[in-house]
C-alpha positions as CSV (number, residue, x, y, z in Angstrom):
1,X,-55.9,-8.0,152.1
2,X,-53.4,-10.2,153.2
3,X,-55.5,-12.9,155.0
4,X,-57.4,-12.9,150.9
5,X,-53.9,-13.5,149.9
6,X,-53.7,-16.2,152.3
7,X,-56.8,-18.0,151.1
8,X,-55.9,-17.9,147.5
9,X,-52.7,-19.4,148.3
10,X,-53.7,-22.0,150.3
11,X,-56.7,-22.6,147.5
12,X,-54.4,-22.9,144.7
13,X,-52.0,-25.3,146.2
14,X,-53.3,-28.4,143.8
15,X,-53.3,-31.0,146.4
16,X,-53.2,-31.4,150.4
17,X,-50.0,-33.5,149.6
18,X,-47.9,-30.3,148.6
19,X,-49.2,-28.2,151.2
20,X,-47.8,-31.1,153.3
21,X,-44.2,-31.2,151.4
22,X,-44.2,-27.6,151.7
23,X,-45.8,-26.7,155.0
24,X,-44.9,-30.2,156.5
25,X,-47.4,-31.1,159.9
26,X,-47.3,-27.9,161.4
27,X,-51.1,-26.1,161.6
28,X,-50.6,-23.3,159.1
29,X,-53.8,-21.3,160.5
30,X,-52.4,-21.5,164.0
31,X,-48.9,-20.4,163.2
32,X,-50.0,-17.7,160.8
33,X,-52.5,-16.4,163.7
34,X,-49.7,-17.0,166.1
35,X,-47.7,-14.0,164.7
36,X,-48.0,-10.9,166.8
37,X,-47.1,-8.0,164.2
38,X,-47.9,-7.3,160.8
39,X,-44.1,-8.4,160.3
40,X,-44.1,-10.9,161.4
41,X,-47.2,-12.1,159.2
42,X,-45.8,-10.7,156.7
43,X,-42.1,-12.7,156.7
44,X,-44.1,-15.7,157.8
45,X,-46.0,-15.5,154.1
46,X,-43.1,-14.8,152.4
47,X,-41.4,-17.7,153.4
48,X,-44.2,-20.2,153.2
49,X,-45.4,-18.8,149.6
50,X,-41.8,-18.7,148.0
51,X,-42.1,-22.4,149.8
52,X,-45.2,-23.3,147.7
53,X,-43.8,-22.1,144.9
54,X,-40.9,-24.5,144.7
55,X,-43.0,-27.1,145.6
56,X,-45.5,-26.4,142.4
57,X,-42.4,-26.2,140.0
58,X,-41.0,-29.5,141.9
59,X,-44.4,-31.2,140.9
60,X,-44.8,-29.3,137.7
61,X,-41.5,-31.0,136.1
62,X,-41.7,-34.3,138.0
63,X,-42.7,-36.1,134.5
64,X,-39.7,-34.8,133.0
65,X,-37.1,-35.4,135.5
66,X,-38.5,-38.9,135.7
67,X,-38.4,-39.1,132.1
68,X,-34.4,-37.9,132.4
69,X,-33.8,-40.6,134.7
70,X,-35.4,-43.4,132.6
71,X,-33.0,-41.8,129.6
72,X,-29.7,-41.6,131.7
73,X,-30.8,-45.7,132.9
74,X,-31.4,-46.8,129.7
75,X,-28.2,-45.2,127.9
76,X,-26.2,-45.7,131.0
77,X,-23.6,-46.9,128.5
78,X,-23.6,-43.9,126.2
79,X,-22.0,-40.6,126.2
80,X,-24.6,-38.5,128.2
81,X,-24.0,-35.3,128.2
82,X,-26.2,-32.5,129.3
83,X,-27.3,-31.3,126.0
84,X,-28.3,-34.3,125.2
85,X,-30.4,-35.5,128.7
86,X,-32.1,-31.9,128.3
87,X,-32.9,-31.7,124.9
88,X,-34.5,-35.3,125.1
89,X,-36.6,-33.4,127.8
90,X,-37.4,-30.3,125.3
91,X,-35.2,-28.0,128.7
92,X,-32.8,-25.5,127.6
93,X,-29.2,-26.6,129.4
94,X,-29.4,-24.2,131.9
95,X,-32.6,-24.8,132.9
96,X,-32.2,-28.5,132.9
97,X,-29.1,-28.6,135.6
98,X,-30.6,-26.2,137.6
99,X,-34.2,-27.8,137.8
100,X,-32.3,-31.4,137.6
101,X,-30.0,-30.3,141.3
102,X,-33.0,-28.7,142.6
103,X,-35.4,-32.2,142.3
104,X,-32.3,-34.5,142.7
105,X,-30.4,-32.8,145.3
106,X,-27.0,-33.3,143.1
107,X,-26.0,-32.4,139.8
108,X,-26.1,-33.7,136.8
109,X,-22.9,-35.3,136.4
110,X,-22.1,-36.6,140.0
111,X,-25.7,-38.2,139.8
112,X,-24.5,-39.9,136.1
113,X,-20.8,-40.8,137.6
114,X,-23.0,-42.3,140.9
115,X,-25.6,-44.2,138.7
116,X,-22.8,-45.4,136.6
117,X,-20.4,-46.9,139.3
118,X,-23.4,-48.7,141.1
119,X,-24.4,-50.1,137.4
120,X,-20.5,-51.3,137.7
121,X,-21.1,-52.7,141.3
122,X,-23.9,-54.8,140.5
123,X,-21.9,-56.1,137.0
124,X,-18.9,-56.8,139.0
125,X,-20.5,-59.2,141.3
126,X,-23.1,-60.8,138.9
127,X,-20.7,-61.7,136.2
128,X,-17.0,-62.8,134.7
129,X,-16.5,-59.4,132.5
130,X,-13.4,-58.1,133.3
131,X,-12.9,-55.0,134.9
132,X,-12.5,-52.8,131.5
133,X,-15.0,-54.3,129.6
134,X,-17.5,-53.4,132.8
135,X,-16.6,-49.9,132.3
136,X,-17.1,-49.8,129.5
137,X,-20.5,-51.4,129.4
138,X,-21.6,-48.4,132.2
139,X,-20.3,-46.1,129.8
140,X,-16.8,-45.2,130.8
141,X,-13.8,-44.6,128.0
142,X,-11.4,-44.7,130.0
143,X,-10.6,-48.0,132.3
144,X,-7.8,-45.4,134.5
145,X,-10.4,-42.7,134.8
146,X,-13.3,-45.8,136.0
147,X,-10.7,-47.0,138.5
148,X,-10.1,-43.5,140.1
149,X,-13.7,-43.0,140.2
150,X,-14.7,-46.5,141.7
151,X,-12.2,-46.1,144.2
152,X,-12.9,-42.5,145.2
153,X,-16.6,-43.1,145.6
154,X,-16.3,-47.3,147.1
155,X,-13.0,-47.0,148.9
156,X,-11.9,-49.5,147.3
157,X,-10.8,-50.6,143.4
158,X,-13.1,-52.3,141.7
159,X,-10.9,-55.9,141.7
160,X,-10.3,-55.6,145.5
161,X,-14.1,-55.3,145.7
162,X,-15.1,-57.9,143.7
163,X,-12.5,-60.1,146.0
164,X,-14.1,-58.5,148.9
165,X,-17.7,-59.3,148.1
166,X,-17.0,-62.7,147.0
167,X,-15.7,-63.7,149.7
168,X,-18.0,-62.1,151.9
């Protein structure tokens, strides 16, 4: 019974590419035969099929992440909330942030912030726009609040890093 249940798994998995991302290099027959108790084969398929799982729900919502991104890029100087990202993406909230963490590996509005003050990096270097109206072209109301951010994630303001870079 359980080496069936290994063989439907392992024929299931779509692709040979997400048994990769989810079993990496490593020889799946020879670890699975390498365990010496039925324990041990069974922990070893609990943890490689709650493994594959992930991996299938990664792949299943790829199109919609990607499509959150291109949203969140090309309103960069909107409001963007959460509501708004996952209902352009037809996700409940909930859903959204925890699917959005779990394929990003941040949340939702430290990725945003991120996005946002390299989007401010880039302006500040390719053009004369003074600091306020480049936060507010990245989508910041607040000039104080931009300033606290850039420096908190840069380590430095965003005038001392124009200076910096220009003279770099």
């Amino acid at each position: 019974l359980l080496l069936r249940l290994v063989g439907n798994v392992i024929r299931d998995a779509e692709d040979s590419a997400m048994m990769s991302k989810v079993f990496g290099d490593i020889d799946t027959s020879t670890v699975f035969c390498g365990c010496e108790t039925w324990r041990d084969h069974f922990q070893w398929m609990q943890k490689h099929i709650s493994r594959l799982k992930e991996g299938g729900r990664e792949e299943k919502h790829r199109s919609e992440i990607e499509a959150a991104l291109r949203y969140i890029e090309d309103n960069l100087g909107e409001p963007l909330t959460l509501s708004r990202i996952a209902d352009h993406v037809n996700f409940s909230k909930n859903y959204f942030s925890q699917l959005f963490k779990q394929s990003m590996g941040e949340n939702l509005v430290d990725y945003i912030a991120r996005i946002r003050i390299n989007r401010a990096k880039e302006l500040l270097l390719s053009s004369d726009y003074k600091v306020y109206e480049i936060a507010a072209e990245v989508g910041f109301e607040s000039q104080h609040y931009f300033n606290r951010l850039f420096k908190t994630l840069v380590g430095v303001t965003p005038t001392e890093y124009r200076n910096i870079k220009c003279f770099s």
